[in-house]
N, CA, C and O atoms as a GROMACS GRO file, in nm:
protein
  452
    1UNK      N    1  -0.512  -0.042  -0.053
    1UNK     CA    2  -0.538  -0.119  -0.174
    1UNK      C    3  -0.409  -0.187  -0.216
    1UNK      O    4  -0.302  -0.126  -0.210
    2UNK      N    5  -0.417  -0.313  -0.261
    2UNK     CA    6  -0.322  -0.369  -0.293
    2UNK      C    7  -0.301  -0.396  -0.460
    2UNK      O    8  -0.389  -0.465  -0.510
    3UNK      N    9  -0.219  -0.361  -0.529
    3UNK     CA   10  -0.207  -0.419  -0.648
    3UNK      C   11  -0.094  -0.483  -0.692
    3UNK      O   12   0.017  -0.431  -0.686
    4UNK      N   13  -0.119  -0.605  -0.742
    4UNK     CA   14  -0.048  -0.726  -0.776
    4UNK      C   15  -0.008  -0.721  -0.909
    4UNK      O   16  -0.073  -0.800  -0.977
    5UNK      N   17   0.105  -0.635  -0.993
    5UNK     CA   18   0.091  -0.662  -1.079
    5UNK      C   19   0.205  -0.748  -1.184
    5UNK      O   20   0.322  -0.709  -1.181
    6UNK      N   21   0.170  -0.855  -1.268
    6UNK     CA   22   0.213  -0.966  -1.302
    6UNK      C   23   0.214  -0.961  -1.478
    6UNK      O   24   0.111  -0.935  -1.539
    7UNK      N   25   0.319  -0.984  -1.533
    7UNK     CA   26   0.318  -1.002  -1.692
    7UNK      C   27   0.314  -1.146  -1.780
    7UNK      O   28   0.374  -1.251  -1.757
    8UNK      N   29   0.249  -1.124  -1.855
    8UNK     CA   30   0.215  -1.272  -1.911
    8UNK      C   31   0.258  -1.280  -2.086
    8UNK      O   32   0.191  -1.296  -2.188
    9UNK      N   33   0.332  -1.270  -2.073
    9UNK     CA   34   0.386  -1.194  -2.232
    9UNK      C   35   0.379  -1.039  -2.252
    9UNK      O   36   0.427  -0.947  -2.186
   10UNK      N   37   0.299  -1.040  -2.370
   10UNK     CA   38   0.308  -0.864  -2.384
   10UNK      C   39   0.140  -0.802  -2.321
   10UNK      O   40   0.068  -0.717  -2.372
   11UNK      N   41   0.118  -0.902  -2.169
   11UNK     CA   42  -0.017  -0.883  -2.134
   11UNK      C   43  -0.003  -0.855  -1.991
   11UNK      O   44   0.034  -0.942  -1.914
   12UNK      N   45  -0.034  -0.722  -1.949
   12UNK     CA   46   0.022  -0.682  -1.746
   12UNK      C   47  -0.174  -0.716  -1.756
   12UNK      O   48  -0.272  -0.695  -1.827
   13UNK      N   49  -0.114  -0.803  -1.586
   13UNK     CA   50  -0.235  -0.845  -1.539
   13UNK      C   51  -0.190  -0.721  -1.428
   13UNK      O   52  -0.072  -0.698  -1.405
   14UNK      N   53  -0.332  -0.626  -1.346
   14UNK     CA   54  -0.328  -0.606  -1.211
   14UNK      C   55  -0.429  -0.672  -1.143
   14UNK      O   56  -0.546  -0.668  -1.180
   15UNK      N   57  -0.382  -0.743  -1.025
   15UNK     CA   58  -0.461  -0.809  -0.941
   15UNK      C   59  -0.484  -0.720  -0.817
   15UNK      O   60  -0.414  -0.667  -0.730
   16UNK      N   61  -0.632  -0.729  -0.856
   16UNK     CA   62  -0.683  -0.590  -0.683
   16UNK      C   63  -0.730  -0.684  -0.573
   16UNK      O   64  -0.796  -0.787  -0.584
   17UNK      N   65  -0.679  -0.620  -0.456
   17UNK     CA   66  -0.732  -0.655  -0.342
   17UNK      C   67  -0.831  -0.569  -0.238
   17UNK      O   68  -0.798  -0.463  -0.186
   18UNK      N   69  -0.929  -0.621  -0.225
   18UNK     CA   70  -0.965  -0.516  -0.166
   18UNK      C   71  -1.145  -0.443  -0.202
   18UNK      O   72  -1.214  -0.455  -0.304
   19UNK      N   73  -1.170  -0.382  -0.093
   19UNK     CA   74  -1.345  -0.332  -0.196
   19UNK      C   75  -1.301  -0.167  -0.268
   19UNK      O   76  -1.242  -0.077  -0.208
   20UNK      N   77  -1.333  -0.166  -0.358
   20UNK     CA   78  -1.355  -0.041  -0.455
   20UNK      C   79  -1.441   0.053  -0.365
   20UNK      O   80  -1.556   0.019  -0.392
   21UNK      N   81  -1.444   0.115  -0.307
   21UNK     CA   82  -1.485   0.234  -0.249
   21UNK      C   83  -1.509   0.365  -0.270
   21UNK      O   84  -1.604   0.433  -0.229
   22UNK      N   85  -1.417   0.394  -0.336
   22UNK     CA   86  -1.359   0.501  -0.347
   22UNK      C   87  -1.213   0.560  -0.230
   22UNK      O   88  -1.164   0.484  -0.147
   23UNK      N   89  -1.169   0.693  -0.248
   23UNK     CA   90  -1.051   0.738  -0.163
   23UNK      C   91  -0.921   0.692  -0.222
   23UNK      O   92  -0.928   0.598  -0.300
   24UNK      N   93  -0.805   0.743  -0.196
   24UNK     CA   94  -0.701   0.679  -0.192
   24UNK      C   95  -0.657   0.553  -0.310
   24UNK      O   96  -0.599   0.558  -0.419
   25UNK      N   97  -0.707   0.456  -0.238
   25UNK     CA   98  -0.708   0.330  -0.261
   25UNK      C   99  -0.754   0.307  -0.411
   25UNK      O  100  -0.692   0.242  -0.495
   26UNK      N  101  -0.877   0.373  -0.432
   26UNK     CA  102  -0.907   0.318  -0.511
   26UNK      C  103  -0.856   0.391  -0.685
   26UNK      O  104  -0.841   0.347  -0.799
   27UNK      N  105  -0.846   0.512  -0.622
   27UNK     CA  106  -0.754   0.606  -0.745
   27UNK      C  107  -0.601   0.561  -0.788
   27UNK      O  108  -0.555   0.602  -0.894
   28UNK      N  109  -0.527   0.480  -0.707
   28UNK     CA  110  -0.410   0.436  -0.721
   28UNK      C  111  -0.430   0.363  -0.836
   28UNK      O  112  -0.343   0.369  -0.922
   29UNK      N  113  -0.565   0.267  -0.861
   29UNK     CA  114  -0.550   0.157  -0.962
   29UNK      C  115  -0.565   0.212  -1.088
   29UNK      O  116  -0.519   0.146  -1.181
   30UNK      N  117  -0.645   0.368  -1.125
   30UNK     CA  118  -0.636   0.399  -1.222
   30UNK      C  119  -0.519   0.481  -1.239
   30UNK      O  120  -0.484   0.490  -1.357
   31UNK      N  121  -0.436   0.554  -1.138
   31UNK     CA  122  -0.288   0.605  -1.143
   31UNK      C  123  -0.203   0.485  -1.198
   31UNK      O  124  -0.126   0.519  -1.289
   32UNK      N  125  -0.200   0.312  -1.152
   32UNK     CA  126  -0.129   0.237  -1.194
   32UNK      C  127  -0.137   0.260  -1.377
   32UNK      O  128  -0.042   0.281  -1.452
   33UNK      N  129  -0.259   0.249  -1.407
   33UNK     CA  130  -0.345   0.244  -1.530
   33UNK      C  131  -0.261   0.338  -1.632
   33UNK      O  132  -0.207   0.312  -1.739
   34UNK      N  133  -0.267   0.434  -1.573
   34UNK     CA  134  -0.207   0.591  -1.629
   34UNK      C  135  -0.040   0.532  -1.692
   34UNK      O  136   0.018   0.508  -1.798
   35UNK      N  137  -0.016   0.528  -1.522
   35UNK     CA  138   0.154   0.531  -1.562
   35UNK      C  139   0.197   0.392  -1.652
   35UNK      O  140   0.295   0.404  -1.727
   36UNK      N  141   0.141   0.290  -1.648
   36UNK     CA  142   0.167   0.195  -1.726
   36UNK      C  143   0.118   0.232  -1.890
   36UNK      O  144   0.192   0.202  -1.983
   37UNK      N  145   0.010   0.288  -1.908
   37UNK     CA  146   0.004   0.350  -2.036
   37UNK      C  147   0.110   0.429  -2.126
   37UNK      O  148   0.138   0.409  -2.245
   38UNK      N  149   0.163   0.525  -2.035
   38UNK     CA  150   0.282   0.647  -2.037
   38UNK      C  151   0.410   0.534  -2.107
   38UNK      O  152   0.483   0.556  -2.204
   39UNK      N  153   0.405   0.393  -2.006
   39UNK     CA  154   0.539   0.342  -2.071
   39UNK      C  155   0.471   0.222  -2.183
   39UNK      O  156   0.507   0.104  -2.178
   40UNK      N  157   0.390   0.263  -2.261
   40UNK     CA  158   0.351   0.166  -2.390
   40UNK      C  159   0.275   0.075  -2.390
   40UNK      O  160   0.242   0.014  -2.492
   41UNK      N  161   0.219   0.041  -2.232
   41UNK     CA  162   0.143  -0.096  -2.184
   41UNK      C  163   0.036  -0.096  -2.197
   41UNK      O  164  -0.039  -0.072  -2.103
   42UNK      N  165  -0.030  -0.136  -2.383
   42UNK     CA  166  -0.183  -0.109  -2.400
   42UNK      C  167  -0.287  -0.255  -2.398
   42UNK      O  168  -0.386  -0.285  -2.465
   43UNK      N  169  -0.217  -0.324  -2.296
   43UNK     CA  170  -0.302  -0.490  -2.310
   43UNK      C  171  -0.292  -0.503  -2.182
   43UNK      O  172  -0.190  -0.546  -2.128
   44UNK      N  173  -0.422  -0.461  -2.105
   44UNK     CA  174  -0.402  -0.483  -1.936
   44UNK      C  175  -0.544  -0.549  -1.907
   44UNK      O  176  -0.653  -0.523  -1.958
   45UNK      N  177  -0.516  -0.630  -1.823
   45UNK     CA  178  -0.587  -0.739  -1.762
   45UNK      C  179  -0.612  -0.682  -1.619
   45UNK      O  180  -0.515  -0.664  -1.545
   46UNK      N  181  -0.784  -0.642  -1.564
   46UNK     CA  182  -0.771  -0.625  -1.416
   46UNK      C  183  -0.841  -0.728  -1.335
   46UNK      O  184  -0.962  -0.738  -1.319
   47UNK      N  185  -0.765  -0.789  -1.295
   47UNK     CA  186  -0.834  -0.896  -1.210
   47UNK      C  187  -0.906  -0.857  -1.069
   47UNK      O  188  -0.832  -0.809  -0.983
   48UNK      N  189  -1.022  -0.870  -1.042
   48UNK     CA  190  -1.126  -0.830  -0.931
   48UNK      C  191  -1.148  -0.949  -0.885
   48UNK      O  192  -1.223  -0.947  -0.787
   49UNK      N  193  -1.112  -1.052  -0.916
   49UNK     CA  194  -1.146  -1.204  -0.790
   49UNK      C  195  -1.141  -1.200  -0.677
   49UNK      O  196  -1.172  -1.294  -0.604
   50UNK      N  197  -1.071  -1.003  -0.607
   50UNK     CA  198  -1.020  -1.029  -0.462
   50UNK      C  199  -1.104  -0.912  -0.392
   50UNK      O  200  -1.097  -0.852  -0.285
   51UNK      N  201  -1.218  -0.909  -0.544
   51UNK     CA  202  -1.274  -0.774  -0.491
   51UNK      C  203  -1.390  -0.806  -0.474
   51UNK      O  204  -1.452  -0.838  -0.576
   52UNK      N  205  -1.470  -0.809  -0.331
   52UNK     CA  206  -1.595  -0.836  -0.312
   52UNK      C  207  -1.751  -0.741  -0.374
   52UNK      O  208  -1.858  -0.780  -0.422
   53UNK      N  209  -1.699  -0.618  -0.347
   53UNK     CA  210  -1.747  -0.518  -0.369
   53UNK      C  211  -1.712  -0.362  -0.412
   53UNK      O  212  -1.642  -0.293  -0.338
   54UNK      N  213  -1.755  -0.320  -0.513
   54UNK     CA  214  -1.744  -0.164  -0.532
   54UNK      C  215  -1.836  -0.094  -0.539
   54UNK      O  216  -1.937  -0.150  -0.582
   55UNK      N  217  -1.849   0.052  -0.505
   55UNK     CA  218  -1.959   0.125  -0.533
   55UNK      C  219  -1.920   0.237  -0.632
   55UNK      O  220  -1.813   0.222  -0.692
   56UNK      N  221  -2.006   0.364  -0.660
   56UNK     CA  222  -2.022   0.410  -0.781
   56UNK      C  223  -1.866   0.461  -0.807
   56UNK      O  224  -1.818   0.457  -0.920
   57UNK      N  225  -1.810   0.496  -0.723
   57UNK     CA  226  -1.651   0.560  -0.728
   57UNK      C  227  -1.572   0.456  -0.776
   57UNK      O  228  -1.498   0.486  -0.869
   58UNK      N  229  -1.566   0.291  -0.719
   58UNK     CA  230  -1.503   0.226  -0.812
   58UNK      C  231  -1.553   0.191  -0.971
   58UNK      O  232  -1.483   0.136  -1.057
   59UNK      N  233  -1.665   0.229  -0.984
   59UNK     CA  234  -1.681   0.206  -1.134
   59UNK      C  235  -1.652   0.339  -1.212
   59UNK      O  236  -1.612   0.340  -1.328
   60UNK      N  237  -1.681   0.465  -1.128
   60UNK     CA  238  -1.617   0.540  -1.207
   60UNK      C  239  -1.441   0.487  -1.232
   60UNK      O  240  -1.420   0.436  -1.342
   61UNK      N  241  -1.356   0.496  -1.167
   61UNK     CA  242  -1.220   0.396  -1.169
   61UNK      C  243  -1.239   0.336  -1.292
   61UNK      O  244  -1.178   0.387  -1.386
   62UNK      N  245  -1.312   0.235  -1.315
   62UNK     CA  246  -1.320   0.129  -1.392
   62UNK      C  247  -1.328   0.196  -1.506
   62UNK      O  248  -1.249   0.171  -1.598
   63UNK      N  249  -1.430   0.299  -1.517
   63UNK     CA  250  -1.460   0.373  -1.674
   63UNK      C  251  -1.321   0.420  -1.650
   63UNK      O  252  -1.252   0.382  -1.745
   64UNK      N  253  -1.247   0.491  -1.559
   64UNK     CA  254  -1.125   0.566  -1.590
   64UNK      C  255  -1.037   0.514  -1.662
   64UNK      O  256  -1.006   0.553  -1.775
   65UNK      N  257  -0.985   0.411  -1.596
   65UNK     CA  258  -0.946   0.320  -1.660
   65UNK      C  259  -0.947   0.276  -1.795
   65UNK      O  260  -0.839   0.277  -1.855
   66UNK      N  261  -1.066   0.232  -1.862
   66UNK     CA  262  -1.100   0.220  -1.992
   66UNK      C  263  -1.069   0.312  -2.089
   66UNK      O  264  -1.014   0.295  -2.197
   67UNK      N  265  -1.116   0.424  -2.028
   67UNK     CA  266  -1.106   0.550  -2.106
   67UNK      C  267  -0.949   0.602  -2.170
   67UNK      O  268  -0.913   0.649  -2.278
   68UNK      N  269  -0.880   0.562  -2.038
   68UNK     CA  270  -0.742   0.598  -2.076
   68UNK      C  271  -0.643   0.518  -2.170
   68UNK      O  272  -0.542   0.564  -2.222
   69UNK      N  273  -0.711   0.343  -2.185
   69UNK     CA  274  -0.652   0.279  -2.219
   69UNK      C  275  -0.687   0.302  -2.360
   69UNK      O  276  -0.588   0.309  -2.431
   70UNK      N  277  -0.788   0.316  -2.414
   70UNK     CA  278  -0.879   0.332  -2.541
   70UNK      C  279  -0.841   0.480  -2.618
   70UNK      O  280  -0.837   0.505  -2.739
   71UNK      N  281  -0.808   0.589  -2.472
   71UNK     CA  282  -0.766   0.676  -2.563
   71UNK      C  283  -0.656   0.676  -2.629
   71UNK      O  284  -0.624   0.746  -2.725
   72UNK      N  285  -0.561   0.544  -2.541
   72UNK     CA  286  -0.392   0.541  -2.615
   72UNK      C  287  -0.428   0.378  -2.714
   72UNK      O  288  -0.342   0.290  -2.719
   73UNK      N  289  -0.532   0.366  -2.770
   73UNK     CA  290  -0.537   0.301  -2.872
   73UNK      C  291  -0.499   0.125  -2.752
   73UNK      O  292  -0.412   0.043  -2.780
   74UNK      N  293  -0.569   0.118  -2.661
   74UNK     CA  294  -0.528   0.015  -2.602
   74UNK      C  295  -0.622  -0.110  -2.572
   74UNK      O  296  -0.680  -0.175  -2.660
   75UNK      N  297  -0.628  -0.130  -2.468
   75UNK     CA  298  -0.759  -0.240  -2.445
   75UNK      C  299  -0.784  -0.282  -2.297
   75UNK      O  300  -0.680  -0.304  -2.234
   76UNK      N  301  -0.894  -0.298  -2.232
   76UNK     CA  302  -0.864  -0.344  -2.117
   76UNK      C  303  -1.010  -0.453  -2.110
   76UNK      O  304  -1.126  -0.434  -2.148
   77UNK      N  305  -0.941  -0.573  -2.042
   77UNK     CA  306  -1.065  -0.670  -1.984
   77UNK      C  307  -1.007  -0.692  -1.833
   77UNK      O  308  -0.891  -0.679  -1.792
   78UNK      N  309  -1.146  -0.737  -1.753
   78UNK     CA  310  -1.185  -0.723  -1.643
   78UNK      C  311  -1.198  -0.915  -1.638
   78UNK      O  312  -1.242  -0.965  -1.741
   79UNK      N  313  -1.170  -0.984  -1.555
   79UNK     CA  314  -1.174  -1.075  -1.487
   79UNK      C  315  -1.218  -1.111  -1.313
   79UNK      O  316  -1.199  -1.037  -1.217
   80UNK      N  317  -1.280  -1.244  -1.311
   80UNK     CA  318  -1.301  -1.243  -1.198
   80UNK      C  319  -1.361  -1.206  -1.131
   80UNK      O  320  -1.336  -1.237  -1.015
   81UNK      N  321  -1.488  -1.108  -1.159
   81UNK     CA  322  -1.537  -1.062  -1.152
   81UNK      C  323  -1.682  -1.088  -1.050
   81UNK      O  324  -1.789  -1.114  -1.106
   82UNK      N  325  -1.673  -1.081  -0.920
   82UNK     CA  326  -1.789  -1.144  -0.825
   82UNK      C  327  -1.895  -1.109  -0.882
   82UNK      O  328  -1.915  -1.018  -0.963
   83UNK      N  329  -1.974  -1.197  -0.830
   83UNK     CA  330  -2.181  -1.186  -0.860
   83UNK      C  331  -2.179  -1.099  -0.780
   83UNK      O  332  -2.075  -1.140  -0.729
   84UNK      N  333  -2.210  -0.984  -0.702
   84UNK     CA  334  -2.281  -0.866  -0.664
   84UNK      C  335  -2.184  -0.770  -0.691
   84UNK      O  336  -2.198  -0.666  -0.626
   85UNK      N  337  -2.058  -0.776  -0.794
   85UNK     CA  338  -1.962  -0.660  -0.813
   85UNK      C  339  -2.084  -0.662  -0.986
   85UNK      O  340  -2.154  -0.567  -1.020
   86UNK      N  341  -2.073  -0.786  -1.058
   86UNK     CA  342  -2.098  -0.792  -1.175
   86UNK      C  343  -2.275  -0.738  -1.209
   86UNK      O  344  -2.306  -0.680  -1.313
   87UNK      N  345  -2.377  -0.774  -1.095
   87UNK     CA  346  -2.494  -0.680  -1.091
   87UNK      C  347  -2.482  -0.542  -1.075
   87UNK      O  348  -2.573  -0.460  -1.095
   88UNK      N  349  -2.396  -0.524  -1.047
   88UNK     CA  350  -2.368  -0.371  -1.004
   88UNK      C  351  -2.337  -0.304  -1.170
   88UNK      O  352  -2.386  -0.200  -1.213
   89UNK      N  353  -2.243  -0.394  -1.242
   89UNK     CA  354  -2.224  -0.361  -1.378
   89UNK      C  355  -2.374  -0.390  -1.426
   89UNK      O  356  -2.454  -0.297  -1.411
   90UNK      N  357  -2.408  -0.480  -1.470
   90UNK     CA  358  -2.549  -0.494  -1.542
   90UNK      C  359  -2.640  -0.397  -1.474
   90UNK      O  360  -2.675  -0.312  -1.555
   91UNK      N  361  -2.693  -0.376  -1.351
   91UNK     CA  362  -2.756  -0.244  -1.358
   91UNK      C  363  -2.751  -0.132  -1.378
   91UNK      O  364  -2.856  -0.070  -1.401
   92UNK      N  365  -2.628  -0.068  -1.378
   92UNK     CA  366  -2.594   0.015  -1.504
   92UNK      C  367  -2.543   0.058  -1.633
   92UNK      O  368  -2.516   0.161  -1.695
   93UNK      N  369  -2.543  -0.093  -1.648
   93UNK     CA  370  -2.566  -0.095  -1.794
   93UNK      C  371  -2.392  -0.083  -1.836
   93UNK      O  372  -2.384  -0.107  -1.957
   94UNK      N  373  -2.272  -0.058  -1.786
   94UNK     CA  374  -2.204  -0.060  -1.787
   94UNK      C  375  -2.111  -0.177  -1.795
   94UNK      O  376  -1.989  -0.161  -1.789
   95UNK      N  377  -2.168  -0.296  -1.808
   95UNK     CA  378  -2.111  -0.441  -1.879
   95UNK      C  379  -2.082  -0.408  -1.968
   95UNK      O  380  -1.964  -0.396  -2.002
   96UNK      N  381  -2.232  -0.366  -2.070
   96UNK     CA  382  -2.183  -0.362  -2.197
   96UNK      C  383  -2.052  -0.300  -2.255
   96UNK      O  384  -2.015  -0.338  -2.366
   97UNK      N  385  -1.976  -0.203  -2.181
   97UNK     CA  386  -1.839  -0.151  -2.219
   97UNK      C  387  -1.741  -0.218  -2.198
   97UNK      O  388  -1.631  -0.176  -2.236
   98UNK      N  389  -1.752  -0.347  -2.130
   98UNK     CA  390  -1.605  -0.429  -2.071
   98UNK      C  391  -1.590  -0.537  -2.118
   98UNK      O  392  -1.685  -0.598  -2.068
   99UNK      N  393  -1.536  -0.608  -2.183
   99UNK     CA  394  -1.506  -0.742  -2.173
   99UNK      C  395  -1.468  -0.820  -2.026
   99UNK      O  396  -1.370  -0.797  -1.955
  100UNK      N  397  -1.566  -0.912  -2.003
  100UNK     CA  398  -1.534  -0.991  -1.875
  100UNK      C  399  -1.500  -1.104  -1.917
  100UNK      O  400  -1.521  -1.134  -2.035
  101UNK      N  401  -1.425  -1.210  -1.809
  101UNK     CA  402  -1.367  -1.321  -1.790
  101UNK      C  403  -1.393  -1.414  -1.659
  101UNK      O  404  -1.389  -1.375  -1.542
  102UNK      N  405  -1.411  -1.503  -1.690
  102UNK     CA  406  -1.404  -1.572  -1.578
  102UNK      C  407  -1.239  -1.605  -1.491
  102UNK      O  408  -1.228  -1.641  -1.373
  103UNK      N  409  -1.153  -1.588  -1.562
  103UNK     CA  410  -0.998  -1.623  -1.514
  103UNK      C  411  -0.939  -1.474  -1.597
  103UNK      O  412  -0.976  -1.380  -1.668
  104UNK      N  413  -0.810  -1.541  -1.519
  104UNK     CA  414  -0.709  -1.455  -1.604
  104UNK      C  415  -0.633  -1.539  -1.759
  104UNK      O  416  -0.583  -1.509  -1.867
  105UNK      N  417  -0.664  -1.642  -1.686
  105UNK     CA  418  -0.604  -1.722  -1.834
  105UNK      C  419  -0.674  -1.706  -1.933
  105UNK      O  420  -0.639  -1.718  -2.051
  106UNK      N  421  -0.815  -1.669  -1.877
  106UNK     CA  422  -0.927  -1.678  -2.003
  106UNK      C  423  -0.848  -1.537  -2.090
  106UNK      O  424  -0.788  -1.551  -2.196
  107UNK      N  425  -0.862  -1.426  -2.029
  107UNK     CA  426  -0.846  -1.269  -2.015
  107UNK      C  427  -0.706  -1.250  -2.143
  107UNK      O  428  -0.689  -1.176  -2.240
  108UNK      N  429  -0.637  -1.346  -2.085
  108UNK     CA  430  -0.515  -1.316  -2.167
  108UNK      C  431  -0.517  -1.370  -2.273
  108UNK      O  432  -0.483  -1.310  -2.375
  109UNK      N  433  -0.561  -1.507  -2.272
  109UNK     CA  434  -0.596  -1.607  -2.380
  109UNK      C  435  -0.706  -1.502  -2.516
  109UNK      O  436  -0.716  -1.527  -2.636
  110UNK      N  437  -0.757  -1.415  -2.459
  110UNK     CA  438  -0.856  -1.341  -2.569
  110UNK      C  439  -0.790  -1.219  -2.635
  110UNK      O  440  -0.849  -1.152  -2.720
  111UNK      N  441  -0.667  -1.193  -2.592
  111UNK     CA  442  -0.572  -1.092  -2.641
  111UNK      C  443  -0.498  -1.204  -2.752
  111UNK      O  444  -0.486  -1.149  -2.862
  112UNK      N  445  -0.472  -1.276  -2.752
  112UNK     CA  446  -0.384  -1.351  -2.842
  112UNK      C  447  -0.459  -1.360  -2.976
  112UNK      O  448  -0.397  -1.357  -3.083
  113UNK      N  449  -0.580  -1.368  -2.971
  113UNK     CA  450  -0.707  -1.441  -3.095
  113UNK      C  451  -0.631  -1.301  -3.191
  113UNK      O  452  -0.668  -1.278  -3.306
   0.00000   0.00000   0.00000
């Protein structure tokens, strides 16, 4: 798994590469999640434009993710987001917890409002 990660003011984008699977790979992005929390970083942007596909282990990730950011009073939106990653959210109903984006500019641009 690759993660790209990029600052845009007081906004860390991570850019994933790669399918959400589960293993390894896919626990690193919520370890990134973690340790960037630990050092104060509660405005994170995850960009999935490079992610074709995940199954239930990357959305657990995804809730991980959330969870951790929300418990340190933080925020996270999801960008980029492919048509058969984003049915995968709407059939379980699990959209409704994320803010999505079509870009990252959008993503960051909605932290500023």
């Amino acid at each position: 798994m690759n993660i790209d990660v990029k600052e845009y003011g007081n906004v860390t984008v991570l850019g994933v590469k790669g399918n959400l699977m589960g293993g390894p790979e896919t626990v690193s992005i919520h370890d990134k999640v973690k340790e960037l929390v630990q050092n104060d970083v509660l405005k994170i942007v995850i960009d999935l434009s490079k992610v074709k596909w995940m199954n239930s282990s990357g959305l657990g990730t995804m809730m991980g993710c959330l969870t951790s950011l929300k418990n340190a009073d933080g925020e996270l939106k999801l960008c980029g987001v492919a048509e058969k990653v984003k049915s995968l959210f709407m059939i379980t109903k699990l959209i409704t917890l994320f803010s999505t984006f079509d870009t990252v500019e959008d993503a960051v641009a909605d932290f500023q409002k």
